[in-house]
C-alpha positions in Angstrom: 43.1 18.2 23.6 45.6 18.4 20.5 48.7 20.0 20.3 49.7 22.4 18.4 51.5 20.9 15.4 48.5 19.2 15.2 46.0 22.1 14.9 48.4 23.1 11.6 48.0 19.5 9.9 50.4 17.5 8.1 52.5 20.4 6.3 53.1 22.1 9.5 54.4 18.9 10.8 56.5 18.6 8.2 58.2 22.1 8.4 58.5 21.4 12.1 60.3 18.1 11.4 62.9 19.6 9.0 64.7 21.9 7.3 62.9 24.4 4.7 64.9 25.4 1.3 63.8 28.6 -0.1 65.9 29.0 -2.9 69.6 29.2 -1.8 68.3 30.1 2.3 67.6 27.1 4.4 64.9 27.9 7.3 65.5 25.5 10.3 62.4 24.0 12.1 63.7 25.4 15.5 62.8 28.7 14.0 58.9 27.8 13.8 59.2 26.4 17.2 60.6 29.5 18.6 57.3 31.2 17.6 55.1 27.6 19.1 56.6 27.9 22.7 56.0 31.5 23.2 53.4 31.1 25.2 52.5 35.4 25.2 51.5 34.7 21.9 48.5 32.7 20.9 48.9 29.9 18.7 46.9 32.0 15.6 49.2 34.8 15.9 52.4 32.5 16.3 51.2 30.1 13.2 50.7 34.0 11.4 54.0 35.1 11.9 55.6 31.7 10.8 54.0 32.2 7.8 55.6 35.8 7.7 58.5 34.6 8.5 58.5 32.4 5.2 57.1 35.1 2.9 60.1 37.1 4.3 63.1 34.7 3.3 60.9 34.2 0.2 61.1 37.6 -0.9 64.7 38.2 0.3 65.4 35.4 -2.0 63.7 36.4 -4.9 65.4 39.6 -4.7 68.5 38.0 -4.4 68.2 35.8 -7.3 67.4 38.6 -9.9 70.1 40.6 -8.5 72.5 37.5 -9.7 70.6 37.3 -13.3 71.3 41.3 -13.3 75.0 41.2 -12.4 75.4 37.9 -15.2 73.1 40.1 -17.8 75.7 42.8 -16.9 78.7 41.0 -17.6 77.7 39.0 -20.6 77.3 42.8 -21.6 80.6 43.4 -20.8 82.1 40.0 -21.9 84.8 40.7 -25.1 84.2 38.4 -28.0 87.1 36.6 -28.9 86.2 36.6 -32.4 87.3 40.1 -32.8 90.3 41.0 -33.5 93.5 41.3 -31.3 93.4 45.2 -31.4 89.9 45.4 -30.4 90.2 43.0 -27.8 92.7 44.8 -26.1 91.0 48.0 -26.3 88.0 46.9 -24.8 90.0 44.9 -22.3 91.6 48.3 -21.2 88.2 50.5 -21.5 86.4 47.7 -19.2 89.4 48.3 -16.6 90.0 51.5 -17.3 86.3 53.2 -18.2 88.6 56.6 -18.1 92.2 56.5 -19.7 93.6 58.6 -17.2 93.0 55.5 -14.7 95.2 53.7 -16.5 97.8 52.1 -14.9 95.3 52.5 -11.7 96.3 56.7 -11.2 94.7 57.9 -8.6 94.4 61.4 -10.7 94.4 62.9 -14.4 98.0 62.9 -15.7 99.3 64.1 -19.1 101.2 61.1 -19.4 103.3 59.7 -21.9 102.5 55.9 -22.2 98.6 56.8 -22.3 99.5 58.8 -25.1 101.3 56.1 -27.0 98.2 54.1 -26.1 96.0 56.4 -27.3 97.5 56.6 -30.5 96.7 52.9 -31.3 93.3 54.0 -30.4 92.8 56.9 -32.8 94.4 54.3 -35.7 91.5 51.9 -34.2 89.0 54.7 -34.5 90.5 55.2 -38.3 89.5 51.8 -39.7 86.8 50.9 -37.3 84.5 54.4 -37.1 83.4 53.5 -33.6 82.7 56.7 -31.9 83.2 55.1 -28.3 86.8 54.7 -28.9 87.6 58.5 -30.5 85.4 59.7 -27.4 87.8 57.8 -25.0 90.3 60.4 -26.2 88.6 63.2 -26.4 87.8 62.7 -22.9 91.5 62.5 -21.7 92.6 65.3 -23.5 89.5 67.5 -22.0 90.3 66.5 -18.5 93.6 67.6 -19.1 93.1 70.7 -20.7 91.3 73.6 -19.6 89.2 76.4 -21.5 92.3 78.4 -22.6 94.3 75.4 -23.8 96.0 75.1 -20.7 97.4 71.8 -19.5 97.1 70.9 -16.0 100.2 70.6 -14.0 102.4 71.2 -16.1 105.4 73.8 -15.7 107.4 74.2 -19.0 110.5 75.1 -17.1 111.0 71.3 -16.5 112.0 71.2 -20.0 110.9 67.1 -19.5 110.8 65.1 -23.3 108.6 63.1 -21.9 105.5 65.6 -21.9 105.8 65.7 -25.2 104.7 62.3 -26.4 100.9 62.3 -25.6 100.1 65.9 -27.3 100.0 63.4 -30.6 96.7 63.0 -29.9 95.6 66.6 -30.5 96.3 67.1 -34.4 93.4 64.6 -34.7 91.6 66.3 -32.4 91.8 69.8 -33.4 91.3 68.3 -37.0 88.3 66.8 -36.6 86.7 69.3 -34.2 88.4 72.7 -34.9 88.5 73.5 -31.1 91.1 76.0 -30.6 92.1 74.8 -27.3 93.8 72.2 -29.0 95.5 74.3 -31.4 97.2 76.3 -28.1 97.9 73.1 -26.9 99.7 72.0 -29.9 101.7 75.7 -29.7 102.7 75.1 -26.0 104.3 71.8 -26.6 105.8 73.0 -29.8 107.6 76.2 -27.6 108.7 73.6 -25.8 111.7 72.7 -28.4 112.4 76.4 -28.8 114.2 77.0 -25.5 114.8 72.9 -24.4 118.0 72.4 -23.5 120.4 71.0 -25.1 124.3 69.0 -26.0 126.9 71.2 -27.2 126.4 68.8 -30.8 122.9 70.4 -30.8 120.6 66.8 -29.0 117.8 67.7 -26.8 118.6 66.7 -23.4 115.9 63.8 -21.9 115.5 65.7 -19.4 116.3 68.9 -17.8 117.3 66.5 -14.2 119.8 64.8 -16.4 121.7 67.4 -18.4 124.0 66.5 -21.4 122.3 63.2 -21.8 120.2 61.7 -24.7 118.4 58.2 -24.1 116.9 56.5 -26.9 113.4 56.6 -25.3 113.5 60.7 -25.8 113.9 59.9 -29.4 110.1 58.5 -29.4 108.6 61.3 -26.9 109.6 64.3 -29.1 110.3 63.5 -32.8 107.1 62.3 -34.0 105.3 65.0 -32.7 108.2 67.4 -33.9 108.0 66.2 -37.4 104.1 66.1 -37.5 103.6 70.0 -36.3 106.6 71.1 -38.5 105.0 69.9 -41.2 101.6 70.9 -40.7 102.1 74.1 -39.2 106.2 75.3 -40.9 106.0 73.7 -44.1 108.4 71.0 -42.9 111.4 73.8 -41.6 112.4 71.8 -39.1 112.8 67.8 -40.0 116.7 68.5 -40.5 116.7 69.0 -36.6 114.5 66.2 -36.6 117.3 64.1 -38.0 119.7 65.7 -36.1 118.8 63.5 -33.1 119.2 60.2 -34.6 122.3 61.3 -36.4 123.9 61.7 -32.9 122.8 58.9 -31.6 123.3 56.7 -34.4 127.1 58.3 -34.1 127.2 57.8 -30.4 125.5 55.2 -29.3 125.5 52.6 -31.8 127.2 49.4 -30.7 129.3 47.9 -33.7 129.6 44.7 -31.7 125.9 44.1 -32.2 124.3 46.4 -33.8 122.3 47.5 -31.2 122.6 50.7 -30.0 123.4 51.1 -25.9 120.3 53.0 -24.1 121.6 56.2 -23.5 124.8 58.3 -24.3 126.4 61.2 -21.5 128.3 63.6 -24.2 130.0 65.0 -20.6 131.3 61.5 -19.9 130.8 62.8 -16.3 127.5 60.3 -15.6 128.5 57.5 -13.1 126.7 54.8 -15.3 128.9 56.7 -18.8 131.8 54.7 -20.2 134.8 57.1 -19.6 135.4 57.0 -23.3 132.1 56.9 -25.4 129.9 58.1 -22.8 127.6 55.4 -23.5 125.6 53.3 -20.9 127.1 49.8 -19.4 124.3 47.8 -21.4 121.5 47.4 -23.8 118.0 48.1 -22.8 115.6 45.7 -25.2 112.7 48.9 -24.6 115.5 51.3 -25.4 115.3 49.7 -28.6 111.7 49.6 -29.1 111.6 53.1 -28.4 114.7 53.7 -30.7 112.5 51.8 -33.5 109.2 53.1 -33.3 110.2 56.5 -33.2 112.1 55.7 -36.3 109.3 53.9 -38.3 107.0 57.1 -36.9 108.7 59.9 -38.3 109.2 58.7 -41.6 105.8 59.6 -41.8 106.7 63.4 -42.6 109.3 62.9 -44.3 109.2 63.1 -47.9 111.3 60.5 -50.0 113.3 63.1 -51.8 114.3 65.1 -48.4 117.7 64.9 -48.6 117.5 62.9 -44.9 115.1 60.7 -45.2 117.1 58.0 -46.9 119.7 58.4 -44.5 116.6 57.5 -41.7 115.4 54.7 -43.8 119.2 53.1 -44.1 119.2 53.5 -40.0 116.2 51.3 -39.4 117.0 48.8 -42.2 120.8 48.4 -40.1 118.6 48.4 -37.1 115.9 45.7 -38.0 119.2 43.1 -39.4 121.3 43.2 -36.5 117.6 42.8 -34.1 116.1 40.1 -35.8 119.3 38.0 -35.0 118.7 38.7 -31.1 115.0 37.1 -31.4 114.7 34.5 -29.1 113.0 31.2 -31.4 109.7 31.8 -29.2 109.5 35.4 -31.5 110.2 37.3 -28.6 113.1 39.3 -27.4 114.9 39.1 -23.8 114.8 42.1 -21.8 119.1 42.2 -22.2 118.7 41.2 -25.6 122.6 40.3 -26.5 122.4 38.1 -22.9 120.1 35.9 -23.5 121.3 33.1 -21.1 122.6 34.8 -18.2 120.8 33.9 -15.1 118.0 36.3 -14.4 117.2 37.2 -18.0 113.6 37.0 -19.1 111.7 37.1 -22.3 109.6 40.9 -21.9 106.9 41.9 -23.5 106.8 45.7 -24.2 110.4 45.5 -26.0 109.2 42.1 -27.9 105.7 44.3 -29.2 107.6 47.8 -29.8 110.1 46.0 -32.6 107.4 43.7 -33.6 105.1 46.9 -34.3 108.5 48.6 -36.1 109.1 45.6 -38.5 105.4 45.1 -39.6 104.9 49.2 -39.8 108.4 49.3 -41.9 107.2 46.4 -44.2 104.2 48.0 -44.9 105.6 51.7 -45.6 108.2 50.0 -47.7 111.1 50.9 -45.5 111.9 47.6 -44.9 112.5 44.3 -47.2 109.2 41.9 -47.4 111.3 39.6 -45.2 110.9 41.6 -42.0 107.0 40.7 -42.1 107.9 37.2 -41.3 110.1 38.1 -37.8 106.9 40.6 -37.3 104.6 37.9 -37.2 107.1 35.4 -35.4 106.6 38.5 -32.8 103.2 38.8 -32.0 102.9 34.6 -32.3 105.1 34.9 -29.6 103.4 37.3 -27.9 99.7 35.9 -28.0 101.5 32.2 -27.5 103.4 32.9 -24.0 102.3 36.3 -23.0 98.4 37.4 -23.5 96.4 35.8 -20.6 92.5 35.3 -21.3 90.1 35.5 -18.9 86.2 33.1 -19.3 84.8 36.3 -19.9 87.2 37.7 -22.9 89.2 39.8 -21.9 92.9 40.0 -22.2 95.9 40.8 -20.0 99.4 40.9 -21.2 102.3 39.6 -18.9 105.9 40.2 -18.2 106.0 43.4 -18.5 109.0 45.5 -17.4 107.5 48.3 -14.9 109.6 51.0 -15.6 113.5 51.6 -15.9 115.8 54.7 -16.4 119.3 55.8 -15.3 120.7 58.0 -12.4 117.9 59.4 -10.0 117.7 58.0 -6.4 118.1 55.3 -5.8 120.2 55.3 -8.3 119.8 53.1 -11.2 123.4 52.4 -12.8 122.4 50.8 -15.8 124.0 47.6 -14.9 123.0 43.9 -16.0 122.0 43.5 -12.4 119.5 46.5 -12.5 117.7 46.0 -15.6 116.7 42.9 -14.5 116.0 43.6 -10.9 113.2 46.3 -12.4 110.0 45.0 -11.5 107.6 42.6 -13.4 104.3 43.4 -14.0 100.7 42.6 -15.7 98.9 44.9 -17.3 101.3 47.6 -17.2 100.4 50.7 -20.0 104.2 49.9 -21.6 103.3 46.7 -22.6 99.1 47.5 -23.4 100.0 50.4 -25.5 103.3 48.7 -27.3 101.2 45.3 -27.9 97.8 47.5 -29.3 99.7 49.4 -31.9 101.9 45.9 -33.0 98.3 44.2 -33.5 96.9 46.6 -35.2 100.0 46.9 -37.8 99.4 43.3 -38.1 95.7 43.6 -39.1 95.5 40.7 -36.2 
């Protein structure tokens, strides 16, 4: 009588006798001989269900393989070209992170936040020159989630008389420009009360923030003068760009350091700040994003002035001091150090936001006319330096930017002293929205 493996011929011997490859699934012979030695079933109905048992893998198989040709279909889809430029590379490197802009910087929630805003900005001056409706919609959408039906904004308590707030609301003049929607007119009118009652130094300077009264840091400069100078000239015929100046007038008076140029990154007119100097009220050290701050919001608000208001030469003079006694601090890599007057003491690092925020400055000024032609070239030496020893990019396009300093301030708890020691001990991080923001409106300045 024959056996079994006879009965099934030659190609059941040879499944029997070793292993079956089914695409990327390997079916091993004990399997089929499972089936053969149970003897409840007969050998038809065990030589049925091997058969099954093939068809199965097969299909699990097949099912497997064209869910691998869907996810690489889906991310050639979503692969970046690098022969676009640098400004549309990084905004499609954050949108494919970050399909939301609130997400940015990996929030768990919506949050008016100020470094989106300055973000955002670059993405509205992409939307200018480009017309690509994806990347005006990606504001649109953060500003909606953020503000109700009535023009509300979410969270947001006015008595914290915070600077800070004020920064992202640059994104609805566009907005309520292009779509008339008068929730972003009340908007605009909240933020704008917001100056009305803010509190303020005996010499007349906004506080940065209500949590740090009689204090002005450089970064306030950037999160309420732009916006300041835009709405009062849209909306008050330009009444209030004297006030405007006001703020850099004190601290140019204050906080400028005539060592270096520089200017220190924050100034206590009380003197009664822990970090202050007893005599000038003026922080221990310089803060390289302090600067960038100090500069952008410069470069930014010359945009409303006109040339024959009586301050904006005074402004223009201020960055062309500014943009001298900087370029000498550029490290030869076209970068600057995160203490920018220490460059070799131990712990110093080359950082990225500060390096694209004066980078952004110098090219913006060159192209206004501000600046001399000359200040192109330390511009470009900038974001060489940046996409050289910074930018990251991935196989599939897109790009990360490195180095970036998380986050740094003064007072608070723990307290931050503004020491050497501190500013480097911040952390260090990829991707963070300082750095994407800073190095998106520097490229696209550029024309890179």
């Amino acid at each position: 009588m024959e056996s079994d493996t006879n009965k099934i011929g030659i190609y059941g011997r040879l499944m029997l006798q070793q292993p079956i490859l089914i695409g990327n699934s390997k079916l091993r012979p004990e399997t089929f001989l499972q089936f053969r030695n149970d003897s409840s079933l007969s050998f038809r109905n065990r030589f049925l269900s091997c058969i099954l048992l093939v068809g199965l893998v097969f299909v699990s198989c097949k099912t497997s393989a064209q869910e691998q040709v869907k996810t690489l279909t889906l991310k050639k889809e979503m692969a970046i070209p690098v022969a676009l430029k640098w400004s549309e590379r990084m905004a499609l490197s954050i949108m494919k992170r970050h399909p939301k802009a609130w997400q940015i910087d990996n929030h768990e929630k919506p949050k008016w936040d100020y470094k989106i805003g300055m973000i955002l900005t670059g993405y509205e001056k992409l939307y200018t020159t480009t017309k690509n409706q994806k990347y005006f919609d990606y504001i649109k959408e953060y500003a909606d989630e953020l503000i109700d039906s009535t023009g509300s904004f979410q969270n947001f308590n006015p008595q914290d008389h915070n600077i800070d707030f004020i920064n992202a609301g640059k994104i609805l003049f566009n907005l309520y420009d292009k779509t008339k929607d008068p929730r972003y007119l009340t908007a605009l009118k909240t933020l704008r009360r917001q100056f009305e009652n803010h509190p303020r130094t005996r010499s007349g300077g906004f506080w940065h923030k209500k949590i740090y009264p009689n204090q002005m840091w450089l970064d306030g400069l950037y999160m309420g003068e732009p916006f300041y100078a835009r709405y009062t000239v849209a909306f008050e015929k330009g009444a209030k760009l004297n006030d405007v100046a006001h703020q850099f007038e004190l601290l140019h008076d204050h906080a400028f350091d005539k060592k270096t140029g520089l200017y220190f990154h924050a100034w206590d007119e009380s003197k009664q700040m822990a970090w202050a100097n007893k005599e000038t009220g003026t922080t221990p050290h310089i803060w390289l994003r302090a600067l960038g701050w100090y500069a952008m919001a410069l470069v930014d608000v010359l945009d409303y002035f006109p040339k024959e208001h009586p301050k904006q030469k005074e402004l223009v003079r201020y960055l062309n001091e500014f943009a001298v006694a900087a370029s000498k601090f550029q490290d030869k890599s076209g970068l600057w150090y995160q203490v920018p007057n220490l460059a070799t003491k131990k712990g110093n690092y080359l950082e990225a936001s500060g390096s694209s925020m004066l980078t952004y400055a110098f090219a913006k000024g060159v192209n206004k006319g501000y600046l001399p032609s000359e200040f192109k070239g330390v511009a470009t030496k900038g974001f060489n330096g940046l996409t050289k020893k910074l930018i990251k990019v991935d196989a599939d396009g897109e790009i990360h930017i490195t180095q970036v300093c998380a986050s740094a301030g003064l007072g608070g708890n723990p307290y931050r002293d503004g020491s050497y020691e501190y500013y480097i001990s911040e952390k260090i991080k990829v991707d963070n929205s300082h750095g994407l923001g800073s190095f998106l409106l520097a490229v696209i300045e550029l024309d890179k």
